[in-house]
NUSE-728435 format. One record per residue: residue number from 0; chain; residue in one letter; x, y, z of N, C-alpha, C, CB in turn. Coordinates in Angstrom, 1 decimal. Glycine has a CB too. Example, Ala and Ser with C-alpha at 12.3 -4.5 7.8 and 13.67 -1.06 7.14 Angstrom:
! residues 2
pos|unit|code|npx|npy|npz|capx|capy|capz|cpx|cpy|cpz|cbpx|cbpy|cbpz
0|A|A|13.2|-5.7|7.8|12.3|-4.5|7.8|13.2|-3.3|7.8|11.3|-4.5|9.0
1|A|S|12.8|-2.2|7.1|13.7|-1.1|7.1|12.9|0.0|7.9|14.1|-0.6|5.7
***
This chain:
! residues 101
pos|unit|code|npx|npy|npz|capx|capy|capz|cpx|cpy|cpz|cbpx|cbpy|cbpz
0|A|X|17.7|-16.1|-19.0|16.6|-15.3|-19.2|16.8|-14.6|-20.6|16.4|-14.2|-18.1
1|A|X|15.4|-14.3|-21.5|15.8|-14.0|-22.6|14.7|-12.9|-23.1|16.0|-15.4|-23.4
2|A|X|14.8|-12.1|-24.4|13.6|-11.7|-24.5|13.8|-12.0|-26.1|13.1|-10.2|-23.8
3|A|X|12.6|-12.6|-26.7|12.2|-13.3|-27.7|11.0|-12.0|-28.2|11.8|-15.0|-27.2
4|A|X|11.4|-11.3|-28.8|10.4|-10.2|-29.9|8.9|-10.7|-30.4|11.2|-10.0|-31.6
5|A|X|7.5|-10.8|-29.4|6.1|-11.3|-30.0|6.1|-12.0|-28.8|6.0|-12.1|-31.4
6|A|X|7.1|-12.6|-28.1|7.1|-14.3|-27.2|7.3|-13.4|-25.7|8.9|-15.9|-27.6
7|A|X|7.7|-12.4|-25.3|8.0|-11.7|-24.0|9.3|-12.5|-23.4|6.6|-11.7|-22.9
8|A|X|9.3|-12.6|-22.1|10.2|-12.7|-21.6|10.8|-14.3|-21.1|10.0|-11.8|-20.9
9|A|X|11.7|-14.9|-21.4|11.6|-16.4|-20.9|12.7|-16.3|-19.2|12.5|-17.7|-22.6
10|A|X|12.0|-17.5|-19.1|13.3|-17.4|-17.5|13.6|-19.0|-17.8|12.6|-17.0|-15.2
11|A|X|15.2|-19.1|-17.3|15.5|-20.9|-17.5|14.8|-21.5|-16.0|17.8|-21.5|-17.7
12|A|X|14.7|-22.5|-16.2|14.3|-23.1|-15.0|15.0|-23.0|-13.8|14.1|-24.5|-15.1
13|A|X|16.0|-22.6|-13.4|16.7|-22.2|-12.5|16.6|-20.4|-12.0|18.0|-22.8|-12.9
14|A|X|16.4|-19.8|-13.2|15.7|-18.3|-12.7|14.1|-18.8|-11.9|15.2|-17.1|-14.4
15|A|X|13.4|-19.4|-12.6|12.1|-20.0|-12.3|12.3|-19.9|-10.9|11.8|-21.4|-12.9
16|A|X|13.0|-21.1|-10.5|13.2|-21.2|-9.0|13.4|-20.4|-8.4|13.9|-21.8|-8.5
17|A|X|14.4|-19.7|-8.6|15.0|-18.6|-7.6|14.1|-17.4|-7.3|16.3|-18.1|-8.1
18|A|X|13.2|-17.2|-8.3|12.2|-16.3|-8.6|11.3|-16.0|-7.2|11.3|-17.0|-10.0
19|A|X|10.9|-18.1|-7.8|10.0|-18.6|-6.8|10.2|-18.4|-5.5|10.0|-19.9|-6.9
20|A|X|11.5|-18.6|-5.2|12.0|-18.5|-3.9|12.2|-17.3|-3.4|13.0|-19.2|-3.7
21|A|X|12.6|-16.0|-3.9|12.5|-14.7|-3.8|11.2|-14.5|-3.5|13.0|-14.1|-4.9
22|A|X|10.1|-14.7|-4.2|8.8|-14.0|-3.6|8.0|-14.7|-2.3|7.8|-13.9|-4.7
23|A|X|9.2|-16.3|-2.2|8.5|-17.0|-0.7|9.1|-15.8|0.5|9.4|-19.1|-0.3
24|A|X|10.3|-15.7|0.2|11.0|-15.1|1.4|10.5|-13.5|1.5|12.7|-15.2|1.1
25|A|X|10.0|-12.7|0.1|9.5|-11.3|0.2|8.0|-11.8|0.9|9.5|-10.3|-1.6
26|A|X|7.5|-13.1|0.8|6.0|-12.7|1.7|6.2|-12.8|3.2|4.7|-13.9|1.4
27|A|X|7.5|-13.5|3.6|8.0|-13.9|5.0|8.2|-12.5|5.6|9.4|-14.9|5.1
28|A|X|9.2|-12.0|4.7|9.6|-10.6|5.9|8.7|-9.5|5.7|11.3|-9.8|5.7
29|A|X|7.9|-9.7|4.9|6.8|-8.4|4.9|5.3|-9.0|6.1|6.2|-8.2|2.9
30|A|X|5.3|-10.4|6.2|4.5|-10.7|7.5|5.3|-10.6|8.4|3.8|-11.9|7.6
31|A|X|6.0|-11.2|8.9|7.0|-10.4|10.2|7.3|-9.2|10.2|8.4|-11.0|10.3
32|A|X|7.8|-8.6|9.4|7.3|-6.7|9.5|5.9|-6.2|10.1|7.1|-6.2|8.0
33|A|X|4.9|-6.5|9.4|3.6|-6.5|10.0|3.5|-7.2|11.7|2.8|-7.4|9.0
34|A|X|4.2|-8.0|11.5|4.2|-8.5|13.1|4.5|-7.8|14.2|5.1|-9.4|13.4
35|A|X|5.4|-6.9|13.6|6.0|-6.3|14.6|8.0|-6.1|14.4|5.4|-7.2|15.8
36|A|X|7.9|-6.3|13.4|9.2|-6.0|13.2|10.0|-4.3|13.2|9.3|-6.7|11.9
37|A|X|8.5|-4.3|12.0|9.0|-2.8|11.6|8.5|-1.8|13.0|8.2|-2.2|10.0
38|A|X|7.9|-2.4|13.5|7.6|-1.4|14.8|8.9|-1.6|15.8|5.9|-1.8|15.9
39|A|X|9.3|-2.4|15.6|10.6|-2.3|16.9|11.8|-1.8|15.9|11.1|-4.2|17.7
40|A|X|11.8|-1.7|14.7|12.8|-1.4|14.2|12.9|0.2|14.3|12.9|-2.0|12.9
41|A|X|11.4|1.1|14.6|11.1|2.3|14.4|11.5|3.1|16.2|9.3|2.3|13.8
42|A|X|11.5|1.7|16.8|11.6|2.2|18.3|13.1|2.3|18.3|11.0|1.3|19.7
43|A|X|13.5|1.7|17.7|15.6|1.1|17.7|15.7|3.1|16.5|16.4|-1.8|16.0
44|A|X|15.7|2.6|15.8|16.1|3.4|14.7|15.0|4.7|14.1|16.5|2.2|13.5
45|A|X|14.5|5.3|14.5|13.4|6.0|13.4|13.8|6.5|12.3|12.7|7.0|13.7
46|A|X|15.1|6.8|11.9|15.6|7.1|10.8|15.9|6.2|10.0|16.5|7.7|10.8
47|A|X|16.3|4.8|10.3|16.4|3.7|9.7|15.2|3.2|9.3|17.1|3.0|10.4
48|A|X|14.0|3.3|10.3|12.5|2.5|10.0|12.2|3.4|9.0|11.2|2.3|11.3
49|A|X|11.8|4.6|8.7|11.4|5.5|8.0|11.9|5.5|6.2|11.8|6.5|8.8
50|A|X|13.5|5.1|6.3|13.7|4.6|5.1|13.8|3.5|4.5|14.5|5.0|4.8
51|A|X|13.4|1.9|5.6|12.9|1.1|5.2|11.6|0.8|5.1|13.3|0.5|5.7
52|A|X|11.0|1.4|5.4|9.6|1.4|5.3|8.8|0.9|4.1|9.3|2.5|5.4
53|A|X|9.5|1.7|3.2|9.1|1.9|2.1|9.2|1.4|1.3|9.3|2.6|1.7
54|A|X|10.3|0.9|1.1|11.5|-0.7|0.3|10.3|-1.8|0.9|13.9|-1.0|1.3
55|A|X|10.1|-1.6|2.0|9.4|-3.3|2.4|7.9|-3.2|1.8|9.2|-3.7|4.5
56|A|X|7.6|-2.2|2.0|5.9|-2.0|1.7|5.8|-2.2|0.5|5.2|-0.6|2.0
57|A|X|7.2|-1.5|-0.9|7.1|-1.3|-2.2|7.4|-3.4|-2.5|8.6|0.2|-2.9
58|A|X|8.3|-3.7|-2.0|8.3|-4.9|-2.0|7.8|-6.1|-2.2|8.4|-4.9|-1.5
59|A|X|6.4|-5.8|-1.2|5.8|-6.5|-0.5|4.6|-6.5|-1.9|5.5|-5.9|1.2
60|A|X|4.1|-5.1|-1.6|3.4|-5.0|-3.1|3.3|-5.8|-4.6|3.8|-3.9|-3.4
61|A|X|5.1|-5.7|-4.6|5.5|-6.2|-6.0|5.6|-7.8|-6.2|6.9|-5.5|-6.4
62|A|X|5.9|-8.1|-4.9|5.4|-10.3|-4.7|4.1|-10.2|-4.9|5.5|-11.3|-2.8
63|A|X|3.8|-9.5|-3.8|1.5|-10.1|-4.2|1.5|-10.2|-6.0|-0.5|-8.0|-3.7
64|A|X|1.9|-8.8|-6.3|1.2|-8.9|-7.4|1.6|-9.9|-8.6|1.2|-7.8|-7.8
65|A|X|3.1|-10.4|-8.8|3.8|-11.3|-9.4|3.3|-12.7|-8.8|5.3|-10.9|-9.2
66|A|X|2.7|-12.7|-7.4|2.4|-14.4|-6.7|1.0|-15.0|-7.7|1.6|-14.3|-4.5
67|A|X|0.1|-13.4|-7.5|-1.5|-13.7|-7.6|-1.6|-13.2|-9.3|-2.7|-12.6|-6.2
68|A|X|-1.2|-12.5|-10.1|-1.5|-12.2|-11.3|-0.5|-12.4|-12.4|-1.9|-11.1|-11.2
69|A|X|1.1|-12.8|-12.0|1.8|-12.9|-13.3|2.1|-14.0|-13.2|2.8|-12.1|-13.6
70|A|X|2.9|-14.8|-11.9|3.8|-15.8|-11.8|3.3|-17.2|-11.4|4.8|-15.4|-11.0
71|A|X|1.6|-17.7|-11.1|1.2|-18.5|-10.2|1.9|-19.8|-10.1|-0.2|-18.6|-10.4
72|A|X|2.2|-20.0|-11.3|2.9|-21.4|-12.4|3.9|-21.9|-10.9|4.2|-20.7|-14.4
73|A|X|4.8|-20.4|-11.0|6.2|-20.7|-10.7|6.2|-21.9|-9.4|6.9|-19.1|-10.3
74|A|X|5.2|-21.2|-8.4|4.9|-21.9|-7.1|4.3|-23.4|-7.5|3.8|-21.1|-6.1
75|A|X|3.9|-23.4|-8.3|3.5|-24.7|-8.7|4.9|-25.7|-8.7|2.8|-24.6|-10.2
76|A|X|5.2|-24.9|-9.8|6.7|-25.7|-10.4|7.2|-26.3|-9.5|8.0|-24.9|-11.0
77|A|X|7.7|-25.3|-8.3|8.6|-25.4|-6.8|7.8|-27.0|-6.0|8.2|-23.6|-5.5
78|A|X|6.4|-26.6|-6.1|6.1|-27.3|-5.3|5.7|-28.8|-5.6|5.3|-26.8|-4.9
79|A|X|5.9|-28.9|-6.9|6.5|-30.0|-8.0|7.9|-30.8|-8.1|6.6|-29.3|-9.3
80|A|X|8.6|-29.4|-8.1|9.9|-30.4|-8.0|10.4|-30.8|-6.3|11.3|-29.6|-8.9
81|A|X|9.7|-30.2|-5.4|10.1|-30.8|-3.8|9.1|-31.2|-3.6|10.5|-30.0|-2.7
82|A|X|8.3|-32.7|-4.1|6.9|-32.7|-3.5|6.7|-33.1|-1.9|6.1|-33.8|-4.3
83|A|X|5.7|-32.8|-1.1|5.3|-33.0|0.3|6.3|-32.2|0.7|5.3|-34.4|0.8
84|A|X|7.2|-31.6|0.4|8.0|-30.0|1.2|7.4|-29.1|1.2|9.2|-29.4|0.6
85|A|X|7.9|-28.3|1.9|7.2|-26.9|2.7|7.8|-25.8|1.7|7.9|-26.6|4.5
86|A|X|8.9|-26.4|1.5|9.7|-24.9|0.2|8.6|-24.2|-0.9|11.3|-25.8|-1.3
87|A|X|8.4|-23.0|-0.6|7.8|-22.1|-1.7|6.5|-21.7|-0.6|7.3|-23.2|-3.6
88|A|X|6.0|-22.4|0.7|4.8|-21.6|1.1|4.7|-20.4|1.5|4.4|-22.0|2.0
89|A|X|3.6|-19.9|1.2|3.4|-18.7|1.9|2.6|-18.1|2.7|3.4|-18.1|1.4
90|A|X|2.9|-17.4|3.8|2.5|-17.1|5.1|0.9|-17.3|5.4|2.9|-15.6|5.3
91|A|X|-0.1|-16.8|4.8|-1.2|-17.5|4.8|-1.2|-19.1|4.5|-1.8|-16.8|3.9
92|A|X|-0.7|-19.5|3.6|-0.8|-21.3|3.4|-0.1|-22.0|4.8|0.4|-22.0|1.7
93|A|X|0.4|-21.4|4.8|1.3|-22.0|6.6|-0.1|-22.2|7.3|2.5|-20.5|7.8
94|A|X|-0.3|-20.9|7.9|-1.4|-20.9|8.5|-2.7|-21.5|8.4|-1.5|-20.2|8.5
95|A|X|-3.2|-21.5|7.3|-4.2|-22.6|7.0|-4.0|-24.1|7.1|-4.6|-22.5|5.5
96|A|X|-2.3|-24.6|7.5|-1.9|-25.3|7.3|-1.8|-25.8|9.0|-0.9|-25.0|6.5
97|A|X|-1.8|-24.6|9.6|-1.3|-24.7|11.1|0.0|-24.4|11.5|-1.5|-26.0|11.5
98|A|X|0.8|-24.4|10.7|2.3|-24.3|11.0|2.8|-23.2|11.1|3.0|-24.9|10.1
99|A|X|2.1|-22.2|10.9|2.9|-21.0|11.8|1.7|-19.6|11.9|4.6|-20.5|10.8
100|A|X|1.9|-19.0|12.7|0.6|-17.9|13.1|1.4|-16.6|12.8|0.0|-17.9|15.0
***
């Protein structure tokens, strides 16, 4: 990863990925949170749910916005170099897909 003065920021193709794959897995545990995670975690812990809360929600926020307005490429790339694999979906595309609710 580099930052080039006029050019912004470069990632090598292996940041690329991992990138990619960071914001598959931040859309997973922020829909299973919503599922019901974070509600059982609030019945186990309320001090613990209360200060995760926030981390997941800030989280969750910061994938959408990197999925849908900075990074769309990246999921491309992923889904380029594993073609007909599942690696890189996300929780809605499952579902439209059938494969998971």
């Amino acid at each position: 990863m580099g930052w080039q003065e006029g050019e912004g920021l470069r990632l090598t193709e292996a940041q690329a990925i991992n990138l990619s794959l960071l914001l598959h897995s931040v859309a997973w545990v922020g829909y299973r949170w919503q599922q019901g995670i974070g509600a059982g975690v609030q019945h186990l812990n309320r001090h613990l749910w209360s200060g995760t809360f926030e981390h997941v929600d800030s989280m969750v926020r910061s994938a959408r916005f990197l999925d849908s307005d900075l990074l769309p490429e990246l999921k491309k790339a992923e889904e380029r170099r594993r073609p007909g694999g599942l690696g890189g979906l996300r929780p809605a595309e499952c579902i439209a897909r059938g494969i998971a609710a």
